[in-house]
SEPA-765122 format. One record per residue: residue number from 1; residue in three letters; chain; z, y, x of N, C-alpha, C, O, CB in turn. Coordinates in steps of 0.05 Angstrom, whole numbers, always signed. Glycine has a CB too. Example, Ala and Ser with C-alpha at 12.3 -4.5 7.8 and 13.67 -1.06 7.14 Angstrom:
2
ATOM     k     r   c      n_Z      n_Y      n_X     ca_Z     ca_Y     ca_X      c_Z      c_Y      c_X      o_Z      o_Y      o_X     cb_Z     cb_Y     cb_X
ATOM     1   ALA   A     +156     -114     +264     +156      -90     +246     +156      -66     +264     +169      -66     +285     +181      -89     +226
ATOM     2   SER   A     +142      -45     +257     +143      -21     +273     +157       +1     +258     +161      +23     +268     +114      -12     +282
# end
This chain:
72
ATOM     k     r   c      n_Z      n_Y      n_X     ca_Z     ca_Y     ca_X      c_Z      c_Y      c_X      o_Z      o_Y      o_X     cb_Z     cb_Y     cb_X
ATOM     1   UNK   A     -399    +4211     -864     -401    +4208     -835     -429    +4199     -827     -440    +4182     -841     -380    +4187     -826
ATOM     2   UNK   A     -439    +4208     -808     -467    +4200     -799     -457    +4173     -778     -437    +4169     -764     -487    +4231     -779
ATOM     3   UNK   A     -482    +4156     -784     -487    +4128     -768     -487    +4139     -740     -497    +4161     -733     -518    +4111     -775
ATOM     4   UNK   A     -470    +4115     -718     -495    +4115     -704     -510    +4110     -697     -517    +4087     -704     -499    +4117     -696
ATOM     5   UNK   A     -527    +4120     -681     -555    +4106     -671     -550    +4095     -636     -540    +4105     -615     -584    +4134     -673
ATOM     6   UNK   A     -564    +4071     -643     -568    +4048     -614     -583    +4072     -597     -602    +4086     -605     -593    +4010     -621
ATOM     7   UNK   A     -575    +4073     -580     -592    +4089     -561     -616    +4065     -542     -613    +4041     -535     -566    +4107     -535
ATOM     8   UNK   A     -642    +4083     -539     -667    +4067     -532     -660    +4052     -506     -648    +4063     -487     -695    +4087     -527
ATOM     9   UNK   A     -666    +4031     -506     -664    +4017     -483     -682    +4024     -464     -703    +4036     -471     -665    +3991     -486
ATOM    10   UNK   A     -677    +4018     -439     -695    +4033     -417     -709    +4005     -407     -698    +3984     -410     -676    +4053     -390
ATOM    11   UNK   A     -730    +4008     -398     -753    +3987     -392     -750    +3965     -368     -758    +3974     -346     -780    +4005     -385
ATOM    12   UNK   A     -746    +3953     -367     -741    +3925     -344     -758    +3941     -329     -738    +3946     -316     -752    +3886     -352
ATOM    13   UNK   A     -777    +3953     -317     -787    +3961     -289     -783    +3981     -281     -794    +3988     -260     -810    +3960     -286
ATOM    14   UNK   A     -765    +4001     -297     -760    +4023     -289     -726    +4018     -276     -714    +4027     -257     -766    +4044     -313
ATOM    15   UNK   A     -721    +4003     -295     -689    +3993     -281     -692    +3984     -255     -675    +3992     -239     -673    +3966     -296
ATOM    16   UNK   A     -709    +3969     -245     -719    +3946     -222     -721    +3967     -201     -706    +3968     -182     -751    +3926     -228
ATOM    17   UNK   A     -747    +3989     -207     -758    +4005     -192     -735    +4028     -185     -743    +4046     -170     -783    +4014     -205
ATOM    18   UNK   A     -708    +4028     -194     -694    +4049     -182     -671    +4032     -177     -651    +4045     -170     -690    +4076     -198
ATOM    19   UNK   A     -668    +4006     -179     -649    +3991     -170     -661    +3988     -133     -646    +3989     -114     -646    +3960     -193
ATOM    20   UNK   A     -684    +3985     -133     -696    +3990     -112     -692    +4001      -95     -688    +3993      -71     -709    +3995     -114
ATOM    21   UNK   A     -691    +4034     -108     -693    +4058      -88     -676    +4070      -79     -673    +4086      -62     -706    +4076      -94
ATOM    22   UNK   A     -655    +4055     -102     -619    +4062      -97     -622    +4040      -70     -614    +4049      -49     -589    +4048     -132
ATOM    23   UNK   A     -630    +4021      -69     -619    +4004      -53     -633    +4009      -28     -620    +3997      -11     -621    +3978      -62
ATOM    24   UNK   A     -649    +4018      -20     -672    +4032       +5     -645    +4055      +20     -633    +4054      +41     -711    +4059      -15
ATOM    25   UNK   A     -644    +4080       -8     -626    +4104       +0     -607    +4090       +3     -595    +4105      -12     -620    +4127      -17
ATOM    26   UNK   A     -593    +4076       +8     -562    +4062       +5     -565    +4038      +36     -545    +4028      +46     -559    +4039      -36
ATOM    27   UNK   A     -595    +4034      +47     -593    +4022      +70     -601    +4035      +97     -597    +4028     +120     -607    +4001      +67
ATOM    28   UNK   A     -619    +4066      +85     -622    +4088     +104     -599    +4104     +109     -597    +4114     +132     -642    +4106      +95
ATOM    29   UNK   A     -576    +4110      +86     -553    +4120     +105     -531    +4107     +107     -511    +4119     +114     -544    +4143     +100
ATOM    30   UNK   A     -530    +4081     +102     -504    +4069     +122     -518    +4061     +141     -503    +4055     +160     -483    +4044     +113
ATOM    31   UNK   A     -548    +4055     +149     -554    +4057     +185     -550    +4084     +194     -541    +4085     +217     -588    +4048     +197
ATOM    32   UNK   A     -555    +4115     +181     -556    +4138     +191     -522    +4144     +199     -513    +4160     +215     -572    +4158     +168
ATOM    33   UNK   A     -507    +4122     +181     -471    +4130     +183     -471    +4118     +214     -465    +4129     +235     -443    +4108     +155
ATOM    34   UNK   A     -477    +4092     +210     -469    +4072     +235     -486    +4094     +257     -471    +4113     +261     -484    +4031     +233
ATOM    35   UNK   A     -501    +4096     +266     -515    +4101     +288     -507    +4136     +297     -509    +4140     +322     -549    +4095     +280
ATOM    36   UNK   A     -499    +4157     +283     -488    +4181     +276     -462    +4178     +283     -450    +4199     +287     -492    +4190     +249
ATOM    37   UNK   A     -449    +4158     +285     -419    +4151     +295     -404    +4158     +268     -383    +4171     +273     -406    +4172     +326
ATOM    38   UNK   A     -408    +4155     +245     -393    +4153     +221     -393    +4182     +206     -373    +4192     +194     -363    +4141     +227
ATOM    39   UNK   A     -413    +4193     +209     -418    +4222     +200     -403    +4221     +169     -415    +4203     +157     -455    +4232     +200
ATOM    40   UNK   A     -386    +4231     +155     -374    +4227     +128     -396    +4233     +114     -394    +4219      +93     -350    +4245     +120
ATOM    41   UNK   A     -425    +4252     +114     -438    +4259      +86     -456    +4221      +96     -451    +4203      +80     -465    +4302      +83
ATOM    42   UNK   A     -467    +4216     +111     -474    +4195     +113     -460    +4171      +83     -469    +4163      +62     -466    +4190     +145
ATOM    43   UNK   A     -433    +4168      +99     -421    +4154      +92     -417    +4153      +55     -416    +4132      +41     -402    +4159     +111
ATOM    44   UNK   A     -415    +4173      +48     -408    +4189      +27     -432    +4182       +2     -429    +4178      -22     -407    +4221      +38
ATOM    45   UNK   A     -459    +4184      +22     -480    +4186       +1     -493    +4153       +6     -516    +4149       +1     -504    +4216       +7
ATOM    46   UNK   A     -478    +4135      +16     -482    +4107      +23     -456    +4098       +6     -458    +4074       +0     -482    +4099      +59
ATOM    47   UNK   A     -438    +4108       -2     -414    +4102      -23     -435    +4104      -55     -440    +4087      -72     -382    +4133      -19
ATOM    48   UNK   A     -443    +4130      -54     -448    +4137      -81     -477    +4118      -87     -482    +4108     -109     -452    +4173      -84
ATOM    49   UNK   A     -496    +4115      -58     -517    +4093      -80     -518    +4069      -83     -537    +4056      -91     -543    +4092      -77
ATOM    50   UNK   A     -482    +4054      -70     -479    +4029      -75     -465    +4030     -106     -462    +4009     -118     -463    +4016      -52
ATOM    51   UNK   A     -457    +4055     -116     -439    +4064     -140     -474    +4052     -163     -477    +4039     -183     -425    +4112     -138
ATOM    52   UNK   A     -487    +4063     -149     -513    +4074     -176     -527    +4051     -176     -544    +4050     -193     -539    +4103     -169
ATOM    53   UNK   A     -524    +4026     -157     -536    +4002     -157     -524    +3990     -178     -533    +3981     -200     -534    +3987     -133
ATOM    54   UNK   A     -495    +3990     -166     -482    +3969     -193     -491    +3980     -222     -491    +3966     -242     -442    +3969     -193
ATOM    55   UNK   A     -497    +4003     -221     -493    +4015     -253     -512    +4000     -259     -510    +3982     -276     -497    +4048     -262
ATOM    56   UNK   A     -541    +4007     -241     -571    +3995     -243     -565    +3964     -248     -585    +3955     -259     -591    +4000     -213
ATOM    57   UNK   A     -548    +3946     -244     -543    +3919     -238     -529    +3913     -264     -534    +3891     -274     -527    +3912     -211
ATOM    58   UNK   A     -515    +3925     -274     -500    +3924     -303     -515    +3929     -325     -515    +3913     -344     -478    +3943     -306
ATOM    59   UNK   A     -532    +3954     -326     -552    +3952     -343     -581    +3930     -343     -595    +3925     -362     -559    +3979     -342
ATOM    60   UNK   A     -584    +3921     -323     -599    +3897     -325     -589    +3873     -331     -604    +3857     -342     -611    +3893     -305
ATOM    61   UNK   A     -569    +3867     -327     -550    +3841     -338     -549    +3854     -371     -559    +3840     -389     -511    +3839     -318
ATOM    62   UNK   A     -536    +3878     -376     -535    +3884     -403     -572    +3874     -421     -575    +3857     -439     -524    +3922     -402
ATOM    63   UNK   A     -580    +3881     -416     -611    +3881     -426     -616    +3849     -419     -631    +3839     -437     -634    +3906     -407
ATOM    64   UNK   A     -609    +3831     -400     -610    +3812     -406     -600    +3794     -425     -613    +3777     -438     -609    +3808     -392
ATOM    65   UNK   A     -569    +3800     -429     -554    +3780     -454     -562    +3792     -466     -566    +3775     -483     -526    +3774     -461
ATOM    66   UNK   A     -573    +3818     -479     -588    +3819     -508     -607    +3807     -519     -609    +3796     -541     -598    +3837     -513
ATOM    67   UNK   A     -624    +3810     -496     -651    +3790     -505     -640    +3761     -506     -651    +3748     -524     -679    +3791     -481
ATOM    68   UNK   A     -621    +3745     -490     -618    +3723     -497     -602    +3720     -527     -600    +3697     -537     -607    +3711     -475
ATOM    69   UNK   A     -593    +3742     -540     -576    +3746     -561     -598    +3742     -588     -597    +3727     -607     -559    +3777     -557
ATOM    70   UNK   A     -613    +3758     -581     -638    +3757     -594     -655    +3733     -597     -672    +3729     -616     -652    +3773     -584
ATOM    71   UNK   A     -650    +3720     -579     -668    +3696     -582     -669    +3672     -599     -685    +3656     -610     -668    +3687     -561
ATOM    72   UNK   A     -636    +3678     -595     -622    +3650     -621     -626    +3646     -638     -615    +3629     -651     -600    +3647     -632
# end
């Protein structure tokens, strides 16, 4: 059976920098929902980059208890 392999961790500023931009796109269309009178793609694509924050927010918590795992 082949090992597997740890997949590469991705870089604390690249996580940051699209936790960011998720969070910019995610405050440009729930004002474009609100002000549009609740347009559904609005709404829809203000669902999906509060979805891609948390992911962004879990993998930075993840990458944090490692390194504190590491530290011990």
């Amino acid at each position: 059976m082949e090992e597997k392999a740890t997949p590469a961790t991705i870089p604390l500023y690249i996580l940051l920098a699209g936790l960011f931009a998720v969070l910019g796109f995610a405050i440009w269309s729930g004002s474009k929902f609100y002000l549009y009178g609740g347009s559904i793609l609005y709404g829809i694509a203000a669902g999906i980059a509060i979805g891609a924050a948390y992911a962004f927010l879990k993998q930075i918590n993840i990458q944090r208890l490692s390194k504190q795992d590491h530290s011990k």
